[in-house]
C-alpha positions as CSV (number, residue, x, y, z in Angstrom):
1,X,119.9,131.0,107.6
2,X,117.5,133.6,105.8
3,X,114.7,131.8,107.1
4,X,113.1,132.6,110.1
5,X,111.8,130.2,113.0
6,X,109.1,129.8,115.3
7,X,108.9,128.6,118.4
8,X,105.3,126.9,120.3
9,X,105.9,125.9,124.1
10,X,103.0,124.2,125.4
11,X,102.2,122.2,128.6
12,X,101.2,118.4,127.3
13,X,101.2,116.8,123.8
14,X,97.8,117.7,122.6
15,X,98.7,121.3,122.8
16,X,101.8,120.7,120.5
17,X,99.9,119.0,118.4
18,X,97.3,121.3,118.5
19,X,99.4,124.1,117.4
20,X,101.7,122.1,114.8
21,X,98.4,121.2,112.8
22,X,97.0,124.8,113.0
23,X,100.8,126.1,111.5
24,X,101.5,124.1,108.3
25,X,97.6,124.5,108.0
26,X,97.5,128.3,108.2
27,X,101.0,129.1,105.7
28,X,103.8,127.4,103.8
29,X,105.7,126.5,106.4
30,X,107.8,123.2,107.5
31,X,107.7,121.6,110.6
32,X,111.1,120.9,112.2
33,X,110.5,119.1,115.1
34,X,108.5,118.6,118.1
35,X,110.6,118.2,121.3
36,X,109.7,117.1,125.2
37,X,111.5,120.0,127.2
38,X,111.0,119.2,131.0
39,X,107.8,118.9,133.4
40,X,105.4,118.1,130.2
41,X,106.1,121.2,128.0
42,X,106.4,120.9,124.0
43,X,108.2,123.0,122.2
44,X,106.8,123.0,118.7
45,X,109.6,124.4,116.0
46,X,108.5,125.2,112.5
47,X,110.8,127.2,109.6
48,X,110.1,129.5,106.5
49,X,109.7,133.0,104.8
50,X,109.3,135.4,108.2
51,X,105.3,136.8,106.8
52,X,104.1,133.1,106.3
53,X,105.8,131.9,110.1
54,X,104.3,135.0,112.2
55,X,100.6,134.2,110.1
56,X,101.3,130.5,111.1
57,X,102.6,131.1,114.8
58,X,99.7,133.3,115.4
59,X,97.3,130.4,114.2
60,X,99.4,127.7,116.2
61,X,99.2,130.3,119.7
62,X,95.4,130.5,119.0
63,X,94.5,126.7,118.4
64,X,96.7,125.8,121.6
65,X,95.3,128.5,123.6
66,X,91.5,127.2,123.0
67,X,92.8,124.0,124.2
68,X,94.3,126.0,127.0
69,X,97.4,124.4,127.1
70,X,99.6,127.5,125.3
71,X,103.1,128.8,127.7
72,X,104.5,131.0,124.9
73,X,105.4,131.3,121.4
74,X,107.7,133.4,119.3
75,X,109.2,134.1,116.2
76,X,112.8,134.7,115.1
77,X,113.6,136.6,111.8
78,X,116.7,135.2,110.1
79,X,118.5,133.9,112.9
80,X,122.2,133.6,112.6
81,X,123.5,130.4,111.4
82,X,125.8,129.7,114.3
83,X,122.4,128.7,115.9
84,X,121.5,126.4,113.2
85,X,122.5,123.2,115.3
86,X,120.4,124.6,118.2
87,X,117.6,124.0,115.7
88,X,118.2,121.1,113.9
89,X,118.4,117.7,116.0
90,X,121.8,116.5,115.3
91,X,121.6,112.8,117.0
92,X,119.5,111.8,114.1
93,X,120.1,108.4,113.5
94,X,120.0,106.5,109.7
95,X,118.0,103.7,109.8
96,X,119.6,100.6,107.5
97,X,116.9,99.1,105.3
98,X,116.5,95.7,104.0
99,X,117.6,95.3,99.7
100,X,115.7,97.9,97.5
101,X,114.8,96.8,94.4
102,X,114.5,98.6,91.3
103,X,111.7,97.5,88.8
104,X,112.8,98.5,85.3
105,X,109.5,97.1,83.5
106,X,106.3,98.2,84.0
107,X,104.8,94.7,83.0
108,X,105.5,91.7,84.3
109,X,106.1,88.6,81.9
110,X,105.8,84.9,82.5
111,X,104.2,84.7,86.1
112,X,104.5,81.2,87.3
113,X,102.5,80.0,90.2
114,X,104.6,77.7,92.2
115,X,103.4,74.2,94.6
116,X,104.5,74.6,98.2
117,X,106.3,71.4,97.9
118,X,108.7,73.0,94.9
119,X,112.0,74.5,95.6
120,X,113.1,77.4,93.8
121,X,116.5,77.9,93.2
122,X,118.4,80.7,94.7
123,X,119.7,81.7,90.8
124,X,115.4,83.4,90.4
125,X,116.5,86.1,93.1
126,X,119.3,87.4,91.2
127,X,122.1,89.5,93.3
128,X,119.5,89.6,96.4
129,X,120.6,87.1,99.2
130,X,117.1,85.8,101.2
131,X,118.4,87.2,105.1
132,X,119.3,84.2,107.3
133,X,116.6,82.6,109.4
134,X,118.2,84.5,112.8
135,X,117.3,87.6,110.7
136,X,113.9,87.3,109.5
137,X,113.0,86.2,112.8
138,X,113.2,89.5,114.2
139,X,111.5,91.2,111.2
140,X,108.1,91.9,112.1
141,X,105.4,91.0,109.2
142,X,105.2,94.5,107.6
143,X,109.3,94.0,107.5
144,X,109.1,90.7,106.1
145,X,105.9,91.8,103.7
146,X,108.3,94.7,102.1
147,X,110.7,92.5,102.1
148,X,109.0,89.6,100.5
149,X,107.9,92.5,98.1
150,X,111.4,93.1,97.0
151,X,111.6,89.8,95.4
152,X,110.5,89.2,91.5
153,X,109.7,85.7,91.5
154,X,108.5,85.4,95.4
155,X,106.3,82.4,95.8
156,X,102.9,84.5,96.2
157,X,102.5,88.0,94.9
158,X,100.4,91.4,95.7
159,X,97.2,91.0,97.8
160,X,98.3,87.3,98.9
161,X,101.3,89.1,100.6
162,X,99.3,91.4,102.1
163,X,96.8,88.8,103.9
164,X,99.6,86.3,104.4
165,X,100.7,86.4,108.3
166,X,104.2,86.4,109.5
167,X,104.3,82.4,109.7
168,X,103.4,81.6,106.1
169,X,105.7,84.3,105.3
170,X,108.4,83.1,107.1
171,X,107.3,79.4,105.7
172,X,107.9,81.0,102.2
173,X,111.1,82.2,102.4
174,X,112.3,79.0,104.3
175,X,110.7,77.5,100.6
176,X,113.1,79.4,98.6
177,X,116.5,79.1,100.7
């Protein structure tokens, strides 16, 4: 790694947060993480060239010692990379997202407004299967919003998603199954 790494310990979560905002602020640095050690200390971890993490080290130390809340910090020049798991989280998890959908079009063509009554047939959605009802029920509304979203000929479109709550939403894809 010929980056170096800096290192914020603080007692509570305003320090840490006190100090991360002061760091990216101060140089052109990126924040790794921000971990709970034990007894309510923070350790605040950011990476880059060794100048721009000292200036933004300095800067975090200064902001968390005005709240008062600053233990130690510290900078390591080009640590070894056998440490490099030491400093990046490995039990970071992927999260599985619902169908993405790439628009190929910049317009949209023939918009057809559509009676609650009227079924549309599954064929509209192309290759994208609506999730069963089990599913959507444990979507919460910005899921299902995103997820109505990702649909081209979804019953309402653009602001009428975003005021619609989770029940007409729900009411809307039990429209289209």
């Amino acid at each position: 790694m010929q980056l170096a790494l800096g290192l914020i310990e603080t007692k509570g979560l305003v320090g840490a947060i006190e100090a991360a905002d002061a760091m990216v602020k101060t140089a052109n640095v990126r924040l790794v993480s921000k971990e709970k050690v034990t007894g309510g200390l923070m350790v605040v971890k950011v990476i880059g060239e060794t100048a721009a993490v000292k200036a933004s080290v300095d800067a975090g130390a200064a902001a968390a010692q005005r709240v008062g809340e600053l233990v130690s910090a510290h900078v390591i020049p080009r640590p070894d990379d056998q440490i490099e798991n030491l400093i990046f989280d490995s039990s970071l998890q992927i999260v599985k997202r619902g169908p993405t959908v790439i628009k190929t079009s910049k317009r949209k063509e023939d918009v057809t407004l559509f009676d609650e009554e009227e079924k549309i047939e599954k064929a509209d959605y192309g290759e994208l299967e609506i999730p069963s009802e089990e599913e959507l029920e444990k979507l919460n509304v910005h899921e299902l919003r995103r997820l109505a979203r990702g649909y081209e000929n979804f019953p309402i479109k653009g602001r009428e998603i975003s005021r619609a709550n989770r029940q007409e939403l729900l009411d809307h894809f039990n429209l289209i199954r």
